[in-house]
N, CA, C and O atoms as CSV, one atom per row, in Angstrom:
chain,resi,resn,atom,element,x,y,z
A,1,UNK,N,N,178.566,51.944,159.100
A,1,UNK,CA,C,179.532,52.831,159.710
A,1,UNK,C,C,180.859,52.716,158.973
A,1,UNK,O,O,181.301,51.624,158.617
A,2,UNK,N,N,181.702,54.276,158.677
A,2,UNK,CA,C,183.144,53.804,158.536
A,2,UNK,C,C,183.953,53.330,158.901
A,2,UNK,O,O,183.611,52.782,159.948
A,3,UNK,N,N,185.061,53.136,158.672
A,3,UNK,CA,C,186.541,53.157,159.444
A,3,UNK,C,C,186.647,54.559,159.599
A,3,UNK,O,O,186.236,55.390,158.789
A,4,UNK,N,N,187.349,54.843,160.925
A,4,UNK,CA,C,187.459,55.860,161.147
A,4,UNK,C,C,188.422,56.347,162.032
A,4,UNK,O,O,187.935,56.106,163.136
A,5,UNK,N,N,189.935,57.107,162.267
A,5,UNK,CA,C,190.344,57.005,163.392
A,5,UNK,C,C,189.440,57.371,165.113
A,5,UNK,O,O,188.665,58.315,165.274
A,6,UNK,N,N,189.694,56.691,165.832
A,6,UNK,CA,C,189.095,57.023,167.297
A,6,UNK,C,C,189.779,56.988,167.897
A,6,UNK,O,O,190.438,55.948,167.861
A,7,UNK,N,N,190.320,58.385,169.240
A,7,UNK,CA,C,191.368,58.404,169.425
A,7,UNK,C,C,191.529,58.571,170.866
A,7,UNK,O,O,192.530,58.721,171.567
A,8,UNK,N,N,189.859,58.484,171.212
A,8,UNK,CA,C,189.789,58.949,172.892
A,8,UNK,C,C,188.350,58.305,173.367
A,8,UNK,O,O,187.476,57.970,172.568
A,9,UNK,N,N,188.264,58.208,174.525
A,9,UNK,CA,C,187.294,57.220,174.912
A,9,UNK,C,C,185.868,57.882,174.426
A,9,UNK,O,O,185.099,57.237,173.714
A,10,UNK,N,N,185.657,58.841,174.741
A,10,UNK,CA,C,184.678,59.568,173.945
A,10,UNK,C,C,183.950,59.416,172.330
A,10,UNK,O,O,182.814,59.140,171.946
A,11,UNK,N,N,184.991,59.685,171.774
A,11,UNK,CA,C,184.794,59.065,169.817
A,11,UNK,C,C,184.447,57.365,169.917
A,11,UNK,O,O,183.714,56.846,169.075
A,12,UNK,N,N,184.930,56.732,170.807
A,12,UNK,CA,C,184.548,55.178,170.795
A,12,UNK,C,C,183.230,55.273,171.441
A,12,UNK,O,O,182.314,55.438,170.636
A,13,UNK,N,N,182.867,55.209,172.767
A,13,UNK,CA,C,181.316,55.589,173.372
A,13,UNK,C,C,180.688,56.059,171.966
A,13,UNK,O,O,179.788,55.275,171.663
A,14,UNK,N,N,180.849,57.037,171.038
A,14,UNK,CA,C,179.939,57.974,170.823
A,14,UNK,C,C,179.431,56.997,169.787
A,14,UNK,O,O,178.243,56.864,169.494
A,15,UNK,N,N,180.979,55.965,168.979
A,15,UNK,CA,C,180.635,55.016,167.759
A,15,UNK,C,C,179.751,53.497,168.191
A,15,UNK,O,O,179.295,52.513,167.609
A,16,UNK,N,N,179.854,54.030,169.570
A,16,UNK,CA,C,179.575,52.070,170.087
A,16,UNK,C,C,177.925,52.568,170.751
A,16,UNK,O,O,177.219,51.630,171.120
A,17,UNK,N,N,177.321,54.059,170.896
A,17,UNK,CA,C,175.917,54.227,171.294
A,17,UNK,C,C,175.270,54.216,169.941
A,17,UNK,O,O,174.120,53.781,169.883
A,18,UNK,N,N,175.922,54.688,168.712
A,18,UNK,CA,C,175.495,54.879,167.500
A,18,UNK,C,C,175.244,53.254,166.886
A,18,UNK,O,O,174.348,52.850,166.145
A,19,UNK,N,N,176.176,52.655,167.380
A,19,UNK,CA,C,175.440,51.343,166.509
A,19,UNK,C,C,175.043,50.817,167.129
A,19,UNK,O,O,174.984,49.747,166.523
A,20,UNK,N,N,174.435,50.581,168.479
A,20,UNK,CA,C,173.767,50.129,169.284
A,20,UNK,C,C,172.104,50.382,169.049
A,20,UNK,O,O,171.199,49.560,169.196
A,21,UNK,N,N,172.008,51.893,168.608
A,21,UNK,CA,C,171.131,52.452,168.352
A,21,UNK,C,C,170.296,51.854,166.902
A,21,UNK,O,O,169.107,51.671,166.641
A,22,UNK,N,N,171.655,51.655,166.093
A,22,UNK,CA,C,171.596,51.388,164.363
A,22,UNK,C,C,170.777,50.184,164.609
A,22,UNK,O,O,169.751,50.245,163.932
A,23,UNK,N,N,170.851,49.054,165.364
A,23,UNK,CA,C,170.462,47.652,166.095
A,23,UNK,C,C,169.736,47.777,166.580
A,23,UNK,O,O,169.326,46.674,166.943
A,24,UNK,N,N,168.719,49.091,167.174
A,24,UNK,CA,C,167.424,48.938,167.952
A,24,UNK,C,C,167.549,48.129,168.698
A,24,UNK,O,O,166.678,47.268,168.829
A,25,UNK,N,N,169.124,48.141,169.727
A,25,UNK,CA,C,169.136,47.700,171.162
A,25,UNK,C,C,169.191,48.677,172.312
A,25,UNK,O,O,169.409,49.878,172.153
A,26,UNK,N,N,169.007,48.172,173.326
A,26,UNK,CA,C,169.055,49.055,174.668
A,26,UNK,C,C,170.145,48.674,175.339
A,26,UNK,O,O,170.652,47.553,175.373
A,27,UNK,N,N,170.523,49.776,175.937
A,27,UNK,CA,C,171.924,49.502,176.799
A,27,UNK,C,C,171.863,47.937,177.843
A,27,UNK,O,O,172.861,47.224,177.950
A,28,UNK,N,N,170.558,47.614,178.524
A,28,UNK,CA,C,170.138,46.618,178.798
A,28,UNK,C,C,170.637,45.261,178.089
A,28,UNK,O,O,171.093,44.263,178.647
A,29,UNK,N,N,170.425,45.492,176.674
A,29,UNK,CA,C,170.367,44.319,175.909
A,29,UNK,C,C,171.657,44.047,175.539
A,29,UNK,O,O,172.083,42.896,175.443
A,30,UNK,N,N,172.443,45.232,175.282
A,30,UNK,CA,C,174.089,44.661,175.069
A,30,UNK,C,C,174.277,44.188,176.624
A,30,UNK,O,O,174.132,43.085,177.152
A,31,UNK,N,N,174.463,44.810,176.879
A,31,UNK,CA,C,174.648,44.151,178.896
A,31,UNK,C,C,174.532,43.328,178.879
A,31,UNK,O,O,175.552,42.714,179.193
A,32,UNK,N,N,173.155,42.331,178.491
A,32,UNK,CA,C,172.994,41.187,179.069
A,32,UNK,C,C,173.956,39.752,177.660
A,32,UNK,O,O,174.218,38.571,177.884
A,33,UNK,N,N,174.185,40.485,176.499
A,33,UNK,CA,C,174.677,40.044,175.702
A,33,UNK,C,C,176.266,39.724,175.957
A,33,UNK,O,O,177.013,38.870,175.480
A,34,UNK,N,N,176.418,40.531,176.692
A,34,UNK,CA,C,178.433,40.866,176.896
A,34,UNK,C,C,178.116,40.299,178.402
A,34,UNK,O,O,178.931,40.805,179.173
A,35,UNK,N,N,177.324,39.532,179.000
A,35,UNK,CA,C,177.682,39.400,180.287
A,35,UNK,C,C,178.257,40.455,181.185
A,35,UNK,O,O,179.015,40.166,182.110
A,36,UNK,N,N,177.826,41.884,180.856
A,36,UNK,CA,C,178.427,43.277,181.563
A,36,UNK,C,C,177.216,43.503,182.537
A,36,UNK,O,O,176.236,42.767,182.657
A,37,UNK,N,N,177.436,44.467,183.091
A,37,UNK,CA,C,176.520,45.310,183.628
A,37,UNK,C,C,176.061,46.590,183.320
A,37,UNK,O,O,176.754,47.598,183.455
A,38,UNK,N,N,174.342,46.573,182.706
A,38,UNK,CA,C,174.093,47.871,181.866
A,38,UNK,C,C,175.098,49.317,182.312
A,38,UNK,O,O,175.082,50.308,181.581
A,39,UNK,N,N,175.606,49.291,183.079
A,39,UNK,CA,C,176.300,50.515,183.889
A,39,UNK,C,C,177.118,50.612,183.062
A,39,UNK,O,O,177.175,51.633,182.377
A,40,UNK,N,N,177.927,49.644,182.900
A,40,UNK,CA,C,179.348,49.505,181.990
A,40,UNK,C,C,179.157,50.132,180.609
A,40,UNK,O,O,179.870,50.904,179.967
A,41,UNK,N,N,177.624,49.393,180.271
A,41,UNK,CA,C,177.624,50.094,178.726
A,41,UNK,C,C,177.328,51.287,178.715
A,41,UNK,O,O,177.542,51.717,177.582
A,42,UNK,N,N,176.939,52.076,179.389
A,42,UNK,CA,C,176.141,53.611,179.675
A,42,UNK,C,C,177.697,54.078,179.921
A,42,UNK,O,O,178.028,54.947,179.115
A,43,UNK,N,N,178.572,53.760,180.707
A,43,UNK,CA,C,179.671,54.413,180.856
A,43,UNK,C,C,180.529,54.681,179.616
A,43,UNK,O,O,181.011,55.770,179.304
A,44,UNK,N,N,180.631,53.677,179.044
A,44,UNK,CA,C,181.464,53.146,178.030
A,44,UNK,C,C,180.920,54.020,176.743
A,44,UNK,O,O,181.693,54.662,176.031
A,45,UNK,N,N,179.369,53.963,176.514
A,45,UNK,CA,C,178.982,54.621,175.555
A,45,UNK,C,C,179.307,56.297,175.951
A,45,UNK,O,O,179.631,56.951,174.960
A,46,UNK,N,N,179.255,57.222,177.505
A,46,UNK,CA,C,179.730,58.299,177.585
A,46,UNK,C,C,180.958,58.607,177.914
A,46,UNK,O,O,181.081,59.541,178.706
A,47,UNK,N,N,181.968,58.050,177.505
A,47,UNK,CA,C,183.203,57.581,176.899
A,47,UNK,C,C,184.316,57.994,178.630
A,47,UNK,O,O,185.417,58.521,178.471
A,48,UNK,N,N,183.964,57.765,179.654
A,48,UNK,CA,C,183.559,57.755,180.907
A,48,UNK,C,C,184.417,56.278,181.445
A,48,UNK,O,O,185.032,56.258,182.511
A,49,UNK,N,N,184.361,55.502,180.840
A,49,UNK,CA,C,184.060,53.629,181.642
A,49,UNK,C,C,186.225,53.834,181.590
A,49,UNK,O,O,186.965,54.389,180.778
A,50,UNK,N,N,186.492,53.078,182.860
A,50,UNK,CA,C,187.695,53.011,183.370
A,50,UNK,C,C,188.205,51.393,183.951
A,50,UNK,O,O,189.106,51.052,184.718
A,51,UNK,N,N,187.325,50.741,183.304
A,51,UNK,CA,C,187.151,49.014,183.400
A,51,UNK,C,C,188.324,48.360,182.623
A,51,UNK,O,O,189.304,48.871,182.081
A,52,UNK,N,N,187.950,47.165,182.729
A,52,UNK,CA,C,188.839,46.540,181.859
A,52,UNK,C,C,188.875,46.240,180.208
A,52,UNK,O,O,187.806,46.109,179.610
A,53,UNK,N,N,189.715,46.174,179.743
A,53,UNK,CA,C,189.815,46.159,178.184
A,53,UNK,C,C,188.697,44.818,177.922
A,53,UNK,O,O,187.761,44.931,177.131
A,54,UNK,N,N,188.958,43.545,178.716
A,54,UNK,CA,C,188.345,42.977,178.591
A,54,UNK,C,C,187.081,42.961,178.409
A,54,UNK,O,O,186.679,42.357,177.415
A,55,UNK,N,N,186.214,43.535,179.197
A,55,UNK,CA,C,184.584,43.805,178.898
A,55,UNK,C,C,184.326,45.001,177.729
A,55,UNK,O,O,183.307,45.120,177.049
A,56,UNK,N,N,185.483,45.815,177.689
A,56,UNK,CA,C,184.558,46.340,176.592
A,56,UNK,C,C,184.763,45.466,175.476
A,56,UNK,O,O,183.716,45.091,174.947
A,57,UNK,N,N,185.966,44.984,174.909
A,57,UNK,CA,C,186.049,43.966,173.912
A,57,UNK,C,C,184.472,43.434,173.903
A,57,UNK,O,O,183.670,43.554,172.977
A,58,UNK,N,N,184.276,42.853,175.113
A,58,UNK,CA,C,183.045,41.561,175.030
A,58,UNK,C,C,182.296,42.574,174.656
A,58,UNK,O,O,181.567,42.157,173.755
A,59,UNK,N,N,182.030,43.993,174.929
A,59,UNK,CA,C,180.624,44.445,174.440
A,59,UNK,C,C,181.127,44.687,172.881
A,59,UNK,O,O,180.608,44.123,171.917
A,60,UNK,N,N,181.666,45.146,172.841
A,60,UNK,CA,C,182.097,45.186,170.904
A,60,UNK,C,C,181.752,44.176,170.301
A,60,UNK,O,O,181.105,44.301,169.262
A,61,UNK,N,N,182.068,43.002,170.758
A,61,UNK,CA,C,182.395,41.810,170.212
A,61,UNK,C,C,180.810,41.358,170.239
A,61,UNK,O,O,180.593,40.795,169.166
A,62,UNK,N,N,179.358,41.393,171.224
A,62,UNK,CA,C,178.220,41.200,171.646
A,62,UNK,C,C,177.690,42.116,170.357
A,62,UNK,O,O,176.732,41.678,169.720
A,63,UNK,N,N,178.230,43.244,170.007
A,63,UNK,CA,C,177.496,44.101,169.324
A,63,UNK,C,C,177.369,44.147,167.595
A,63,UNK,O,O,176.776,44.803,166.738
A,64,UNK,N,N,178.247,43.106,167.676
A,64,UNK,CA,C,179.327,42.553,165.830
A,64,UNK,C,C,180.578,43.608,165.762
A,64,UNK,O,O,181.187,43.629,164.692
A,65,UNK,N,N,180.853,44.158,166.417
A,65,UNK,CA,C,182.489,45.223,166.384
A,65,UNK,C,C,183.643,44.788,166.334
A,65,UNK,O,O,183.993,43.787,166.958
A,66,UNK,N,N,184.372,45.436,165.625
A,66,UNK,CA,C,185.773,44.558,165.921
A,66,UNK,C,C,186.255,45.878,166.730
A,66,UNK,O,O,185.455,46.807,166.838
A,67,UNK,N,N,187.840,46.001,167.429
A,67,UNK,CA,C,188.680,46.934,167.596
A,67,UNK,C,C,189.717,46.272,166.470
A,67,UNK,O,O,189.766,45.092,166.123
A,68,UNK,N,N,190.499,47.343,166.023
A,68,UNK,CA,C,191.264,47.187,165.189
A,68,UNK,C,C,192.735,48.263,165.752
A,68,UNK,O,O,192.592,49.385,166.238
A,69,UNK,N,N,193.666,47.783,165.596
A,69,UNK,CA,C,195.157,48.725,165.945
A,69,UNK,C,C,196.034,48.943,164.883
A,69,UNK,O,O,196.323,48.138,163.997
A,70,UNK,N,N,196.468,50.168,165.041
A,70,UNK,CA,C,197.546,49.960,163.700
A,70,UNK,C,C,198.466,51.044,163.977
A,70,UNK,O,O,198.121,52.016,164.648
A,71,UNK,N,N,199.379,50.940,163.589
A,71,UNK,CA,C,200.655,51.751,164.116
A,71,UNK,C,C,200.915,53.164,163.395
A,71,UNK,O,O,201.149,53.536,162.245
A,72,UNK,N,N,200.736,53.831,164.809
A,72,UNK,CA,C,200.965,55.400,164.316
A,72,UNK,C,C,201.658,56.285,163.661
A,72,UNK,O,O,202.657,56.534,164.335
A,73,UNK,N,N,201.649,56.960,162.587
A,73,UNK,CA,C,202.897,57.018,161.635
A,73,UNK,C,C,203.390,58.715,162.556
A,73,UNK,O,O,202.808,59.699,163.014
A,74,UNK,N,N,204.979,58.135,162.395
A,74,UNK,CA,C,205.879,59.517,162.985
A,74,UNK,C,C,206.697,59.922,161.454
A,74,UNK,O,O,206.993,59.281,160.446
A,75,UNK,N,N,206.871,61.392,161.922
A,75,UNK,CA,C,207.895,62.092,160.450
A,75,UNK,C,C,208.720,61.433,160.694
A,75,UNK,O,O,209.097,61.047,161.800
A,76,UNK,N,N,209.323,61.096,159.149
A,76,UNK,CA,C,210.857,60.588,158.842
A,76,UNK,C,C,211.559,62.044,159.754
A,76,UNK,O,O,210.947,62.928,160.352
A,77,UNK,N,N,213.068,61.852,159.567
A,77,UNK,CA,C,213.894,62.619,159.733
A,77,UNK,C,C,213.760,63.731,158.988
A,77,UNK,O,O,213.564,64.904,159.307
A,78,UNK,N,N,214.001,62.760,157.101
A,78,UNK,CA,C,213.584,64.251,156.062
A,78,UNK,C,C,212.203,65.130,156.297
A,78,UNK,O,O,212.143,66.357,156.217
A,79,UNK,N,N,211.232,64.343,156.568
A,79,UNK,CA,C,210.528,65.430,156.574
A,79,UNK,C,C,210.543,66.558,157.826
A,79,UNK,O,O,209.879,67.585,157.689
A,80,UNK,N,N,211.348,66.321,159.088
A,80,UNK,CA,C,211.246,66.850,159.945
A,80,UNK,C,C,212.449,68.149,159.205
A,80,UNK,O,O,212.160,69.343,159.128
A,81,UNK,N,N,213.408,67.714,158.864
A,81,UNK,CA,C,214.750,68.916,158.495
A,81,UNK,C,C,213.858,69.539,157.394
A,81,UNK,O,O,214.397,70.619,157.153
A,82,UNK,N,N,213.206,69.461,156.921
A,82,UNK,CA,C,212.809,70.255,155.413
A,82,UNK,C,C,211.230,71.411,156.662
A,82,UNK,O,O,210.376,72.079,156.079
A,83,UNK,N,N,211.259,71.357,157.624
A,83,UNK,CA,C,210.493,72.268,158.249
A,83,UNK,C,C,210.886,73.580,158.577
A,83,UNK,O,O,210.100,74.334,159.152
């Protein structure tokens, strides 16, 4: 898989059913890996889940994923006056 921006719970679910899949696991099997409840991952994968940061981390983290953050770039000034 790439890097890729993801910017809504949806694009994450859609990247975290895709490599779940890539792994020939079942929502079951991350569940029981992340100490979650298969629900969580079914939610989470239909980008749906309203839980804590914490468990999804653990399912990322159960699945080999990292999350990664990085700071959103805003226009300078110049480029805003030259519009």
């Amino acid at each position: 898989m790439n890097m890729e921006l993801l910017d809504d719970m949806a694009s994450l679910g859609a990247k975290v059913r895709e490599a779940r899949k890539l792994r020939g696991l079942l929502q079951a099997d991350v569940a029981e890996l992340a100490s979650v409840r298969r629900q969580v991952v079914g939610e989470l994968e239909r980008g749906v889940y309203k839980g804590s940061l914490r468990q999804t981390l653990d399912i990322l983290r159960a699945m080999g994923l990292r999350l990664s953050i990085e700071p959103a770039r805003f226009p300078t000034l110049d480029e805003l006056s030259d519009e």
